[in-house]
C-alpha positions as CSV (number, residue, x, y, z in Angstrom):
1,X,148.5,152.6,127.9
2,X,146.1,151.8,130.9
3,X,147.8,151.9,134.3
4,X,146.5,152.1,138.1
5,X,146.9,155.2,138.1
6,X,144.7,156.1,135.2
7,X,141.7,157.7,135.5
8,X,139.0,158.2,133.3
9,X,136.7,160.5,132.8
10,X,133.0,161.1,135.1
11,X,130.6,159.0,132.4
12,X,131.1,155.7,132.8
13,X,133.7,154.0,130.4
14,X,132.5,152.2,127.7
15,X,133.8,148.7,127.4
16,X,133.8,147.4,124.2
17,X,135.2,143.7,123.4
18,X,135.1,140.8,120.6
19,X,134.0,137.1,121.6
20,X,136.2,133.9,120.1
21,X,135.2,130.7,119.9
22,X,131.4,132.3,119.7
23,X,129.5,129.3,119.3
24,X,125.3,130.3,119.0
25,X,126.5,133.6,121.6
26,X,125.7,131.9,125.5
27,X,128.9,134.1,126.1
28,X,127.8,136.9,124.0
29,X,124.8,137.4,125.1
30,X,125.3,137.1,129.0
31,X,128.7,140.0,128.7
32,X,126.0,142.1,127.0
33,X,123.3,141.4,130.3
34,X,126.0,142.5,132.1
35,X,127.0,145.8,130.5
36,X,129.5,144.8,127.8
37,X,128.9,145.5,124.3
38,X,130.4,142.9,122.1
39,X,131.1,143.9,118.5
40,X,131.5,140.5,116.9
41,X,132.1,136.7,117.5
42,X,134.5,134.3,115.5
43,X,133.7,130.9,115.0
44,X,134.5,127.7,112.6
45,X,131.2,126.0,112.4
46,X,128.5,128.1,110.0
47,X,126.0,126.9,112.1
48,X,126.3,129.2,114.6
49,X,125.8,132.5,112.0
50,X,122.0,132.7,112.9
51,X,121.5,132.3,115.9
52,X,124.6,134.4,117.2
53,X,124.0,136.9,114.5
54,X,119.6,137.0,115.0
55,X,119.8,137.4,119.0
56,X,123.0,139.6,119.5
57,X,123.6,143.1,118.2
58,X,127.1,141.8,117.2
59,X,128.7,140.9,113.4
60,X,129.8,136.9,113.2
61,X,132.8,136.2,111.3
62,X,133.3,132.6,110.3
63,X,137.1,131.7,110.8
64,X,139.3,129.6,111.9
65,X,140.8,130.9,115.3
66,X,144.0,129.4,114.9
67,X,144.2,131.0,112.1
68,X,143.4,134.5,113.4
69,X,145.3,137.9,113.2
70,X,145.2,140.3,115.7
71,X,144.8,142.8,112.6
72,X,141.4,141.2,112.3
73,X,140.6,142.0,115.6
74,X,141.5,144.8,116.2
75,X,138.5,147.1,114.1
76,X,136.1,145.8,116.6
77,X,137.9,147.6,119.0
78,X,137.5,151.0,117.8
79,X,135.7,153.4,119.8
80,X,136.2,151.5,123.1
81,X,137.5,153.2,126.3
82,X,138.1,149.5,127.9
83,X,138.9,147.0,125.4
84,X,137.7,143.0,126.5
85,X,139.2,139.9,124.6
86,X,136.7,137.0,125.5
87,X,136.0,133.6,124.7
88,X,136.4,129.9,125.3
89,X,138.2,127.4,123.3
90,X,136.5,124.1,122.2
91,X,136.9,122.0,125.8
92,X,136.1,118.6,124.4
93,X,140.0,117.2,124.5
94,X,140.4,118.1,128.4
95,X,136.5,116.0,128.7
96,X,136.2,113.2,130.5
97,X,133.5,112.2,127.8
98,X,135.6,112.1,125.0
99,X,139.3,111.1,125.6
100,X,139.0,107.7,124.9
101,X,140.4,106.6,121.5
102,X,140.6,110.3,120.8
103,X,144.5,110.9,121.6
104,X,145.2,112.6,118.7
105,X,142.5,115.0,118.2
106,X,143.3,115.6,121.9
107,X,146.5,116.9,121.1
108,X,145.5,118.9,118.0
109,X,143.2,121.1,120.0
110,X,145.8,122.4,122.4
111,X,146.5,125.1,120.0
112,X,142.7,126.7,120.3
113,X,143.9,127.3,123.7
114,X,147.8,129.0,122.8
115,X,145.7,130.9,120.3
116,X,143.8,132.9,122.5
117,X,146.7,133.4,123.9
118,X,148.8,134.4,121.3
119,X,146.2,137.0,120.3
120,X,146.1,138.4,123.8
121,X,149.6,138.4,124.0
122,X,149.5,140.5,120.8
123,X,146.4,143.0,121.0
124,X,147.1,143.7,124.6
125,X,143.4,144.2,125.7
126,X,142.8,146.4,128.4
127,X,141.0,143.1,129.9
128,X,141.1,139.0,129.0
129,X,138.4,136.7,130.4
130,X,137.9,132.8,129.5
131,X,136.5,130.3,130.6
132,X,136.5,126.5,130.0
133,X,136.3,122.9,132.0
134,X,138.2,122.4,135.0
135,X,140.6,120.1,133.8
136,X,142.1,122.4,131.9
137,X,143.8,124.1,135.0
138,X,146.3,120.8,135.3
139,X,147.7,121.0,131.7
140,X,150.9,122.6,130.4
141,X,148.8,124.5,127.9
142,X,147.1,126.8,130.8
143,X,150.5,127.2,132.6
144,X,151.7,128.9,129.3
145,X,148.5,130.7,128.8
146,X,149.2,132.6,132.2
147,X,152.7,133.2,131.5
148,X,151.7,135.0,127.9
149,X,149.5,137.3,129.7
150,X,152.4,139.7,131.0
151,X,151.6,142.8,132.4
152,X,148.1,141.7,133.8
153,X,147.2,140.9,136.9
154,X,145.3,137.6,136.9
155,X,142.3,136.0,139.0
156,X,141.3,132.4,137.9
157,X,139.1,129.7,139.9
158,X,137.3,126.8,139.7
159,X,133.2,128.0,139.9
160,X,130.6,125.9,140.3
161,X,127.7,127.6,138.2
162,X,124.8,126.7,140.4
163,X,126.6,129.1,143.0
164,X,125.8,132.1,140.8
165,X,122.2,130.8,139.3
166,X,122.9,128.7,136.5
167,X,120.8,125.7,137.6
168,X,123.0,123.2,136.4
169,X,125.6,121.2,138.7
170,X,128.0,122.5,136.0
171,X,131.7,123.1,137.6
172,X,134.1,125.6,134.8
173,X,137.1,127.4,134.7
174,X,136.9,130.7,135.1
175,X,140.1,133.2,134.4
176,X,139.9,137.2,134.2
177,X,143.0,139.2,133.7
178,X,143.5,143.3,133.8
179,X,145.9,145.6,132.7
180,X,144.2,148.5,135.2
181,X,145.5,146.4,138.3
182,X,143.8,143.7,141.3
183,X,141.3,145.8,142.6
184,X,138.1,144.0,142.8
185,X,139.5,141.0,139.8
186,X,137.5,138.5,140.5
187,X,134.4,136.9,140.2
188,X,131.5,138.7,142.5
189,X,128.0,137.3,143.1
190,X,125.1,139.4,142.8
191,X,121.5,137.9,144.5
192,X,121.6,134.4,143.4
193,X,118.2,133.6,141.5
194,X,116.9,130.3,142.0
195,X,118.6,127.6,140.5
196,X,115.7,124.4,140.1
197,X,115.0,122.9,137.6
198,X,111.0,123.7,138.1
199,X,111.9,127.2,138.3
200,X,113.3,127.2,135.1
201,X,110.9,124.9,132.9
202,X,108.2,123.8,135.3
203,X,105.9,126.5,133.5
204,X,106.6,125.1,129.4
205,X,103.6,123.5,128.0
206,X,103.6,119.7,128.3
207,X,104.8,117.5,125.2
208,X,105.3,114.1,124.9
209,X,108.4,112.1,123.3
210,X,108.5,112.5,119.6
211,X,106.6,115.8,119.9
212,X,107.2,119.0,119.4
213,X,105.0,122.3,120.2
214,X,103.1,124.3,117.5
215,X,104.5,127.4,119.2
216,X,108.0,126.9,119.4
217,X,110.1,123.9,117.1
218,X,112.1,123.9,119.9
219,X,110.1,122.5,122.3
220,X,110.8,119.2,121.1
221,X,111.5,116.1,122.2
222,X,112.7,112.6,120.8
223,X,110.4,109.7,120.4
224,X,111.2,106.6,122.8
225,X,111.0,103.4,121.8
226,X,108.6,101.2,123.6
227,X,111.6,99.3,125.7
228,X,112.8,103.2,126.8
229,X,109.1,104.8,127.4
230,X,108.6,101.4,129.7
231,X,112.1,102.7,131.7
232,X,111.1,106.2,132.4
233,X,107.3,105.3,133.6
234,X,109.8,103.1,136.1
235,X,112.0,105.8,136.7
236,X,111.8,108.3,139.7
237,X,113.3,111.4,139.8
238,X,116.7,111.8,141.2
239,X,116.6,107.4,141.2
240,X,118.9,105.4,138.9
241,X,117.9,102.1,136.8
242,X,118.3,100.4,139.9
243,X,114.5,101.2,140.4
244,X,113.2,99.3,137.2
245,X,112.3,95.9,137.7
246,X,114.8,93.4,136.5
247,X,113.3,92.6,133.1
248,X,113.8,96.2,132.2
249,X,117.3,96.4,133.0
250,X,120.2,96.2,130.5
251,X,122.4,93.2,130.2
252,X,125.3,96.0,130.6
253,X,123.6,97.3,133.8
254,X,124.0,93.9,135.5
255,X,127.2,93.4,135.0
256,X,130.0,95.2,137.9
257,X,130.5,97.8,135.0
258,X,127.8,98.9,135.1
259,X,127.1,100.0,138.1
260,X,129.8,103.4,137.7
261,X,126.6,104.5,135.8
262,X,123.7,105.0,137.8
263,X,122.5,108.2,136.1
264,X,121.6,107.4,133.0
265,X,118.0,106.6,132.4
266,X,117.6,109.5,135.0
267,X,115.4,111.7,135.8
268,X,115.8,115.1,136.5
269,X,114.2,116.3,140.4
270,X,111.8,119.2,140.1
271,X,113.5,121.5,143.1
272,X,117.0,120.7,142.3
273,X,119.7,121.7,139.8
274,X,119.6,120.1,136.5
275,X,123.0,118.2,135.9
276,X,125.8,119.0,133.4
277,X,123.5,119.7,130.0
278,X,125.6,118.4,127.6
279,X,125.9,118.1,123.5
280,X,123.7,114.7,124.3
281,X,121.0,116.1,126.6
282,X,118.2,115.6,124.5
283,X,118.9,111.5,125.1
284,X,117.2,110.0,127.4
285,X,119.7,107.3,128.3
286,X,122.9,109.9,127.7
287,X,122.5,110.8,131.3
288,X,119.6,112.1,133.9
289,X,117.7,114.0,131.4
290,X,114.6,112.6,131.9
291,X,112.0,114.8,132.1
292,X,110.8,115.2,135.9
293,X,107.2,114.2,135.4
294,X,106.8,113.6,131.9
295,X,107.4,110.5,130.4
296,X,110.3,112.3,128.1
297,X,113.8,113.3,127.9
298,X,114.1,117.6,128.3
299,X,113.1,119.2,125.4
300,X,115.8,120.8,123.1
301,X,114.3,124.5,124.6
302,X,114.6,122.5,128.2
303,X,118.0,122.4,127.5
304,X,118.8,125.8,126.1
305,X,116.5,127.5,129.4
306,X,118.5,125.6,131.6
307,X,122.0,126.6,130.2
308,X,120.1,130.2,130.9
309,X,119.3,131.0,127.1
310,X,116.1,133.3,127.0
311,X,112.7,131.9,125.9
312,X,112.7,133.6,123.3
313,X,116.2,132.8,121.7
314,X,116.1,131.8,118.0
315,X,118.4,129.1,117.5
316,X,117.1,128.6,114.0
317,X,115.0,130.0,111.1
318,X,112.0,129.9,110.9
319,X,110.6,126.8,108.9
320,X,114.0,125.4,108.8
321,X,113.8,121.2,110.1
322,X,115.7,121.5,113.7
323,X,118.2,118.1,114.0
324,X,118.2,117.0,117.5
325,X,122.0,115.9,117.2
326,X,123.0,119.4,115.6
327,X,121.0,121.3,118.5
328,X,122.0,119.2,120.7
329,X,126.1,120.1,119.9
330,X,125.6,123.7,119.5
331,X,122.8,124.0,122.9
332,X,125.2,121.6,125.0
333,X,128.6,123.7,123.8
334,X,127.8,126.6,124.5
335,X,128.4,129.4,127.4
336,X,125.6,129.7,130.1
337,X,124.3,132.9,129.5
338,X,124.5,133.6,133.3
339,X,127.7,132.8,133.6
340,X,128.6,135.4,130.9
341,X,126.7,138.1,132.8
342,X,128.2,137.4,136.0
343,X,131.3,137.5,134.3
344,X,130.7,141.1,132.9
345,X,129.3,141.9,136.2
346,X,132.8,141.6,137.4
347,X,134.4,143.3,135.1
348,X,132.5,146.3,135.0
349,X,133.0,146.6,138.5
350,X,136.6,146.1,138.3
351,X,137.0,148.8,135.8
352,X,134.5,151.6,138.2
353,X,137.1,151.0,140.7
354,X,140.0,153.0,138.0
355,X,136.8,154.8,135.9
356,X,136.3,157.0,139.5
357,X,132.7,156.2,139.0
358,X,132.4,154.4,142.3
359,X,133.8,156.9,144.3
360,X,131.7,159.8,142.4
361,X,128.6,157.2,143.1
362,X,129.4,156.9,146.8
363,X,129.6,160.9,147.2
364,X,125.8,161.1,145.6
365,X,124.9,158.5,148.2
366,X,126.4,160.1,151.3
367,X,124.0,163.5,150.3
């Protein structure tokens, strides 16, 4: 077993580690940016096969987690010095977005969480991470989840993602837990890139609403209906509906209800961070995901650049028709990629600090 006093050998150690709850691999593929190699992902929805399996050197193993041995796990594991149990479990019961009406499926998916606990508690990884909303922190469920990770020592905050270079106003949960001790267990920061939105997408070709490009399906947008494309002409970026003229306002805007809305019908501003991309980002009246400039909501690859996804990550086949509220679910669900790599970042750090790499690597220096 791994202790603090164990010490490995010069090379570096090779951490190895398996991904639950994989979704289309934002998690995945940030660990691997960061020096992880992940071996697989598990996930329920079959939707998530391609693009995990097409961008990610990693197997994808449809499955229910709740269902999940730690037999299953644990051949992913072989030929690991450090062995990493990852993942985030579903976080729409603990969303502000979806509890109303939805009590019972609210209290069905507070097992997802116990399971990733359960299976640490039973493979005993050398290292756990998750991550998830906020609110999470203030329910029984993450209290037990702590308590089923004996013999680690644990590190968990509150991190808001623009902070580390995901430009998104996006605030998550972040936990990391070691069996090699607290030496350097938490979450470090690296040079922060820039985090705007016109960083991100101000170079993609312009489209307009109900196109798509010819070179990429995924730069697409929806169409607007006349009523909606009359809005965002009227709409500034960073301003509310409050800027339209009366006779484009909503009966619902005008009343006192109303009015703990102001950000849909948004627009995004060019040199700020993007909010919270969610499952409905590609609807221009699900929040402020109006295009900056264009007279548009983001595109669907909008959306994936700004949760950090690659340019060049194939969420789909080729040729195969890309539903906006399919994207939308698995794009706005996932992991930012950055997040994942500053994650893994972290951990590789943590273990150097037991590997004796560091210590080898400050000798070279001092010569």
């Amino acid at each position: 077993m791994i202790s603090e006093s164990t010490v490995f050998c010069i090379s570096p150690p090779k951490i190895m580690g398996v991904d639950l709850f994989c979704g289309v691999g934002g998690l995945t593929h940030g660990l691997v940016q960061g020096g992880i190699e992940i071996t697989a992902g598990f996930d329920i929805d079959p939707s998530c096969r391609y693009p995990f399996e097409a961008n990610n050197a990693a197997a994808f193993v449809e499955c229910d987690v709740a269902n999940l041995t730690a037999e299953q796990i644990t051949p992913y594991f072989v030929g690991a010095d450090v062995t990493l149990l990852a993942g985030c479990a579903p976080c729409q019961p603990f969303s502000t977005y979806s509890r109303s009406g939805r009590n019972s499926e609210y209290e069905s998916q507070w097992p997802l969480v116990s399971a990733f606990g359960r299976l640490a508690k039973k493979l005993k990884p050398d290292l756990v991470t998750m991550e998830n909303v906020p609110q999470l922190a203030d329910h029984p469920v993450f209290e037990q989840l702590l308590k089923s990770l004996v013999g680690y020592k644990k590190w968990w905050a509150v991190v808001e993602c623009s902070s580390i270079g995901v430009p998104q106003t996006r605030k998550r949960l972040v936990l990391l837990a070691s069996r090699l001790g607290n030496k350097g267990l938490k979450l470090t920061k690296d040079a922060v890139r820039d985090t705007t939105v016109r960083h991100v997408i101000g170079a993609l070709p312009a489209i307009r609403a109900g196109e798509s490009h010819p070179d990429d399906e995924l730069h697409m947008a929806p169409s607007l209906s006349p009523l909606n494309l009359s809005r965002i002409k009227a709409s500034r970026p960073g301003g509310t509906w409050r800027d339209w003229p009366s006779e484009l306002q909503a009966t619902c805007h005008k009343r006192k209800t109303g009015a703990t809305y102001p950000s849909v019908y948004g627009r995004m501003e060019w040199d700020h961070p993007a909010p919270t991309i969610t499952t409905q980002c590609y609807g221009y009246g699900n929040g402020r995901f109006g295009h900056p400039e264009q007279d548009r909501a983001i595109s669907l690859r909008e959306a994936a650049m700004l949760q950090t996804f690659p340019e060049t990550y194939a969420f789909a086949p080729e040729g195969v028709p890309i539903r906006f509220n399919k994207m939308g679910r698995l794009i706005g669900n996932a992991v930012p990629v950055r997040l994942g790599e500053v994650i893994a970042k972290s951990l590789v750090a943590h273990v150097r600090i037991y590997s004796g790499q560091e210590k080898i690597e400050s000798k070279k220096g001092a010569e």
